[in-house]
C-alpha positions as CSV (number, residue, x, y, z in Angstrom):
1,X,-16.3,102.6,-14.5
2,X,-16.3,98.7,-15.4
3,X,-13.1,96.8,-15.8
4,X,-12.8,95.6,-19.5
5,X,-12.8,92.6,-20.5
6,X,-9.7,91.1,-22.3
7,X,-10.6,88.9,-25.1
8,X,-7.6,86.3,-24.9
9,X,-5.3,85.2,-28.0
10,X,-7.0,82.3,-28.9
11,X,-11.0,82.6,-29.3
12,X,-11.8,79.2,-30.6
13,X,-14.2,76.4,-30.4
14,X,-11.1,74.4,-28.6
15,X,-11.7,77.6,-25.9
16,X,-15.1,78.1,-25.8
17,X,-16.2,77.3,-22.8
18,X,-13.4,78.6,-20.7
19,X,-14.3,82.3,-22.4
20,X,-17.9,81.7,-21.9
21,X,-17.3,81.0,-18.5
22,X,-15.2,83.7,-17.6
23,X,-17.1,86.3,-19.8
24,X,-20.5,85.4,-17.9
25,X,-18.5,86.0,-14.1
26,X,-17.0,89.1,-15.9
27,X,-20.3,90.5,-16.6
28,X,-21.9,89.6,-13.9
29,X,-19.3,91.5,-11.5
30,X,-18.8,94.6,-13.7
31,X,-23.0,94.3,-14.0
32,X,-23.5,94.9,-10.6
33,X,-20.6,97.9,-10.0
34,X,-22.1,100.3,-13.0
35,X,-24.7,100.8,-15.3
36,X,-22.5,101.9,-17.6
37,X,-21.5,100.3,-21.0
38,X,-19.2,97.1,-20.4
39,X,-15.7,97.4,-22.0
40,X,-14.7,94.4,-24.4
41,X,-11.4,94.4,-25.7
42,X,-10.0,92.1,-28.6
43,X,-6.6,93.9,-28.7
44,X,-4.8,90.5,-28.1
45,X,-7.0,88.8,-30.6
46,X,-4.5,86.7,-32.8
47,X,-6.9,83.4,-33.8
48,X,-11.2,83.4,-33.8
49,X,-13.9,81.1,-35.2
50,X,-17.5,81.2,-35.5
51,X,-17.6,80.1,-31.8
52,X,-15.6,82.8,-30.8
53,X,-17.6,84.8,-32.2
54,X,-20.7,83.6,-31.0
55,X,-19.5,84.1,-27.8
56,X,-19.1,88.2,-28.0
57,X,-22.4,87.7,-29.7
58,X,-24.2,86.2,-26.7
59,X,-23.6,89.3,-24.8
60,X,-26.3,90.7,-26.5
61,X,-28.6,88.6,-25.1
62,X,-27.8,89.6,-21.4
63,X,-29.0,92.2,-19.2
64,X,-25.8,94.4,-19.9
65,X,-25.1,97.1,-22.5
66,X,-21.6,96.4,-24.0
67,X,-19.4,97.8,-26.6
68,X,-16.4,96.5,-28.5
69,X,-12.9,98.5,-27.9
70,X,-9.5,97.8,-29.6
71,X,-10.1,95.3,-32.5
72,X,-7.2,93.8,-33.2
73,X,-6.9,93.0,-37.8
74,X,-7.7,89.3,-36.9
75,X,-11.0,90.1,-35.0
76,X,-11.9,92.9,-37.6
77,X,-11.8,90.2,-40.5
78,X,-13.5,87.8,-38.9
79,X,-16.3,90.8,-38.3
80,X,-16.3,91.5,-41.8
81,X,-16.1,87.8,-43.0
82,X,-19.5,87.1,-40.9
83,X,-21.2,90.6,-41.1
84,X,-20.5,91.6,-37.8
85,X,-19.5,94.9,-39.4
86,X,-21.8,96.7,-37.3
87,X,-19.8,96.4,-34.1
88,X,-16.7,97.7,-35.6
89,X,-18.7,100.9,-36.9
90,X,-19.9,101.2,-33.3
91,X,-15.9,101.2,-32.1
92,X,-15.0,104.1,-34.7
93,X,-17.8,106.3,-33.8
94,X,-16.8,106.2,-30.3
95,X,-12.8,106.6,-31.4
């Protein structure tokens, strides 16, 4: 079972590459311990952008299968805002 990853507080342009970086060791690590699913939560999620979301985005474009967990209301807007519904109605089928 992977480790998921905590989305921090603050998923902004201004943070961008600091996520980015510590998504890709993330998923790289988990990646090589299961074949399972990888775990993303955005519990904590209090402030996103477009590059914050482009980041969760670009996951899709690895190697690893990943699902969302734990939207928090600020992360499920911003979903809906940019018509990234999909993922949350991946996260209540699996609830």
């Amino acid at each position: 079972m992977s480790t998921p990853f905590e989305l921090p507080a603050e998923m902004t342009i201004y943070s961008a590459v600091e996520i980015r970086d510590a998504l890709l060791a993330w998923v790289t690590e988990q990646g090589a311990k299961t074949s399972k699913a990888l775990e993303v939560s955005a519990e904590n999620v209090s402030e996103i952008d477009g590059a914050g979301l482009q980041l969760v985005a670009a996951l899709s474009n690895t190697d690893q299968h990943w699902q969302l967990v734990k939207p928090s209301p600020v992360f499920v807007d911003a979903c809906h805002a940019l018509g990234l519904s999909a993922w949350l109605d991946k996260v209540q089928a699996n609830a």
